[in-house]
N, C-alpha and C positions, 0 to 999 in steps of 0.2 A: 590574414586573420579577420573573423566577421563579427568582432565581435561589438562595433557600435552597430550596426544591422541585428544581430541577437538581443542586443538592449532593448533595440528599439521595439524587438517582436514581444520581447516579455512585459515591457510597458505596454503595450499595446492589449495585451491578455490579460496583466494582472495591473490593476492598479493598487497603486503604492506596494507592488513587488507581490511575488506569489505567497502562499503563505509559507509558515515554516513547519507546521505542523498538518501531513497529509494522512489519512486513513483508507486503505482498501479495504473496506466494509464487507464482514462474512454476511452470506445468505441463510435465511432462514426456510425453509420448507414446511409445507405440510403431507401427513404420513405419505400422500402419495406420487411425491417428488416435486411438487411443484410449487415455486417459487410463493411464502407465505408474504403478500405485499402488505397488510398488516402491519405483520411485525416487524419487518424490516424499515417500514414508516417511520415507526414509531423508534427504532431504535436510530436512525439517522437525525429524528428530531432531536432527540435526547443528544448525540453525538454534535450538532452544530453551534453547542455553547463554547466548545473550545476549536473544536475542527472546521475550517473552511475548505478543507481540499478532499478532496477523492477521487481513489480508482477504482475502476469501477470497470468490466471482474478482475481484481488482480488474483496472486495467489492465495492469501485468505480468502478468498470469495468463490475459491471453487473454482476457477478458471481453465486451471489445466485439468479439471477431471468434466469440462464441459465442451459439448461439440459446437462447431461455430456455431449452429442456429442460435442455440442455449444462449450464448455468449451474446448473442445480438437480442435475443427476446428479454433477456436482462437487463439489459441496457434500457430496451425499449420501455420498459414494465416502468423502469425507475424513473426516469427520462422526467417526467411532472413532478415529479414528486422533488430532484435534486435543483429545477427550475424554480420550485414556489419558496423551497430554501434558500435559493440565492447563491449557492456554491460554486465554485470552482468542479470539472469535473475533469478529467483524463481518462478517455476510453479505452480499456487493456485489450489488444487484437491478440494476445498471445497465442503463440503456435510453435512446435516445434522445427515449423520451416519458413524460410522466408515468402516462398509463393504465398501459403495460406494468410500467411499476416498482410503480405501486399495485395492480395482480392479484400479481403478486409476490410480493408481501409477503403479499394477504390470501392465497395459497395456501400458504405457507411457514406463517403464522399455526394452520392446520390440523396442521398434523404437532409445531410447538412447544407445543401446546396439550396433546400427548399423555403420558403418563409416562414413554414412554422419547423424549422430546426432548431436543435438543444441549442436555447442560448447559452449557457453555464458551459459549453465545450469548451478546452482549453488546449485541446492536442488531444495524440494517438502515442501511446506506452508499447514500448516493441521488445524483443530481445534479439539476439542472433541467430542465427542457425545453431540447433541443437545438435552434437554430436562431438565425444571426445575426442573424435580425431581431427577438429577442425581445424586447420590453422588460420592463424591472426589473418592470412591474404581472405582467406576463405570466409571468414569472421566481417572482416572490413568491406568485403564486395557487399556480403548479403544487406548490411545496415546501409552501405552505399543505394543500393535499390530502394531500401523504406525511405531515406530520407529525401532520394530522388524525387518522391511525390511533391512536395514543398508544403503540406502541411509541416502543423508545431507536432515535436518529435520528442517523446523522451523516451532514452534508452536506458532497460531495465538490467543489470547485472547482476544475474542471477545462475547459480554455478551448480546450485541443489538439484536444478532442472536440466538446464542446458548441456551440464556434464561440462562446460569448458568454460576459460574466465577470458574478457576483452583486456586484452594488455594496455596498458596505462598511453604508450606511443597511438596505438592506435583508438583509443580517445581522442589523443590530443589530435591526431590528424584529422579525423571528422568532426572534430567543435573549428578545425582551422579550416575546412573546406562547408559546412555548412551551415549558414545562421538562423534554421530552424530545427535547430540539434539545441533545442532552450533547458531541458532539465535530464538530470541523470540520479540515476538510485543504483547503492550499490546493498546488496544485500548477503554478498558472502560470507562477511564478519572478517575480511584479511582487512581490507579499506586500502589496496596495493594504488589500486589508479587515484584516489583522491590524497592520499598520504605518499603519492611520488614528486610530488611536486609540478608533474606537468602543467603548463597552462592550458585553460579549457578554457579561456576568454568570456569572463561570463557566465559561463554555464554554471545555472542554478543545480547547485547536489543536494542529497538526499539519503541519508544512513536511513537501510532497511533491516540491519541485522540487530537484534536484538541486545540489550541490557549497553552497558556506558554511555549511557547517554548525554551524559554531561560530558564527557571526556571529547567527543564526540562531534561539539559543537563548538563555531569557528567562534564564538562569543569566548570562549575555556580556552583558546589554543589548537583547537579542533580543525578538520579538515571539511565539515561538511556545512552547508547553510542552512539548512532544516533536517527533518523526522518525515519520513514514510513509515508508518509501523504495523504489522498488527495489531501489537496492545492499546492502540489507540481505538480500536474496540471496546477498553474496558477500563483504561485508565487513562484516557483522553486530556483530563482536567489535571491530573499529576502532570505528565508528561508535559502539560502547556506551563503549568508550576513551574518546572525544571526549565525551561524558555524561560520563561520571565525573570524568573532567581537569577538566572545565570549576568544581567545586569543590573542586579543593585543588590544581591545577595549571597554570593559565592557558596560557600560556606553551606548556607540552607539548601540551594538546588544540587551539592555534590552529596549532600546525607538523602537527600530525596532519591536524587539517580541512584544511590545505592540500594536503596532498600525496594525500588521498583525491578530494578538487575535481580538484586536475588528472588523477585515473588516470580518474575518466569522463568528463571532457570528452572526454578522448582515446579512450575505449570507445566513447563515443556519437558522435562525427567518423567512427569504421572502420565501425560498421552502419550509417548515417545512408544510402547507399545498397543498401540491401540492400529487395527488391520486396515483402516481406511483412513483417506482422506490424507492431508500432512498434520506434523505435528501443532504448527503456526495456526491453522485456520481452528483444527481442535480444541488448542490452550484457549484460543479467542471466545470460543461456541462456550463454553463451558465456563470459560469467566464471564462473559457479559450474561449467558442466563439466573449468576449468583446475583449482576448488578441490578438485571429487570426485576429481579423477585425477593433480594433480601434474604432474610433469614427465611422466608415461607418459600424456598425456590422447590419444596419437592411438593407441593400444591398445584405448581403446574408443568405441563408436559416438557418434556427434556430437548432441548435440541437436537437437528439430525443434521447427517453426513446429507452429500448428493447424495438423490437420490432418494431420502426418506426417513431410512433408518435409524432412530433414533441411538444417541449416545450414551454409554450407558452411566447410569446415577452413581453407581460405587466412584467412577473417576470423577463424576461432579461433588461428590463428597468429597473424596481427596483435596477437590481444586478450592471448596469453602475452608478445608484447615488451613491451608496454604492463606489464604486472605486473611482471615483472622488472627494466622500467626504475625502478618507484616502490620496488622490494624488498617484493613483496606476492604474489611466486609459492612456494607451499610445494612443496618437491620430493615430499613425499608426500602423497598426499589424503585428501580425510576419510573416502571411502572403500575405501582401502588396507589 
């Protein structure tokens, strides 16, 4: 087991421990696809009153509808911007195969190598080889390959995408065979590998699946040590709430987790048919443009998919009833 060597890697990356509250920041665009640094600025400014952590492209950010370059010029764009904040970052290589995510990496490895590299790097976010027919050997070699590089490694479990889930056994063999295997997210919503009980030695987890979040957390009885969220796009400052409640308030952060559970099920119900994009990065685009603009949010232009396209206003209507019904719409926004 590696797991005073794991310790030591995350002390060494995060001091006084990584945070508990991470966000994969959606991207914003302008009409004609390309990355609005502006606005994205300003909405990570607003986001680092609660949030210290990000990934950066995860699934809300568009990632898997971006080709590697994208993926890397995104990165690149933000790169100053996540440095002058002071953040914690995890670089998403996501791909649906393992070759691509391991050029990735060793290309990324080139430029981090140099002195003016992202300090705020903290690791590389991978998943496994995509395909339902993989099996767990199959599964385990490919993540055996990313982790082989000896960068800090977090592995993403992710089922929406990948089509298959990493069995709980084989976690625990690679947090026992590698001590730069430092963080894990699962994002299914079963919570099979963190709620097996296997040991993972260490390894900092991470609930990606939406709503319980109090239930959630190892402070409650929970299985996981922090939040990876999308709604940490738009309700960052609850969410950090519900952290804090959960030791000196019980009671208060379980009525909060609730009433945050129901405004997405109900955000993610209104995109759930909309033709692009996922629903997660959707619900996000659409509630954080209610946060930037308040009650005047059809004053200005609507958020877009990759690509450009803008989203359309009737669903961003929908997503303002929804806020207003849980008392979670501020009449002025953050950026007002």
């Amino acid at each position: 087991m590696n797991e005073k060597q794991r310790i030591e890697w995350i002390h060494g990356l995060f001091e006084g421990g990584p945070p508990r509250l991470w966000c994969p920041p959606i991207m914003h665009y302008h009409p004609d696809g390309s990355i609005d640094r502006q606005r994205v600025q300003a909405h990570l400014r607003h986001l680092t009153q609660w949030v210290r952590g990000f990934l950066v492209p995860g699934s809300t950010g568009d990632a898997w509808e971006m080709s590697a370059r994208e993926q890397r010029e995104t990165v690149e764009l933000l790169l100053p911007t996540f440095a002058s904040l002071g953040v914690h970052l995890l670089i998403g290589v996501l791909a649906p195969d393992v070759d691509a995510e391991r050029r990735a990496i060793e290309e990324w490895t080139k430029s981090l190598n140099q002195p003016a590299g992202p300090g705020t790097f903290r690791g590389f976010t991978v998943c496994g080889p995509s395909g339902d027919g993989q099996s767990q050997e199959a599964i385990q070699h490919g993540l055996v390959r990313l982790l082989e590089t000896g960068h800090p490694i977090a592995i993403y479990q992710l089922p929406q995408v990948t089509r298959n889930e990493i069995a709980p056994e084989t976690i625990a063999a690679l947090a026992g065979r590698f001590s730069n295997f430092i963080l894990f997210k699962d994002s299914s919503g079963r919570d099979a590998v963190c709620g097996s009980g296997v040991d993972l030695g260490g390894v900092f987890t991470m609930r990606g699946a939406e709503g319980g979040y109090f239930e959630a957390l190892s402070d409650n009885g929970g299985p996981y040590d922090g939040l990876l969220l999308s709604t940490a796009n738009w309700m960052a400052g609850e969410l950090e709430c519900v952290i804090a409640l959960s030791a000196t308030d019980k009671d208060s952060a379980r009525d909060l987790s609730q009433r945050l559970s129901e405004a997405i099920e109900s955000a993610l119900a209104v995109v759930a048919d909309l033709p692009r994009g996922n629903m997660f990065s959707n619900s996000a685009k659409c509630m954080d443009h209610l946060m930037a603009y308040g009650t005047q949010w059809q004053t200005a232009p609507p958020p877009r998919f990759h690509g450009g396209e803008p989203l359309p206003t009737e669903v961003i209507a929908d997503c303002e009833s929804i806020l207003r019904r849980h008392d979670l719409l501020l009449r002025k926004g953050y950026l007002a």
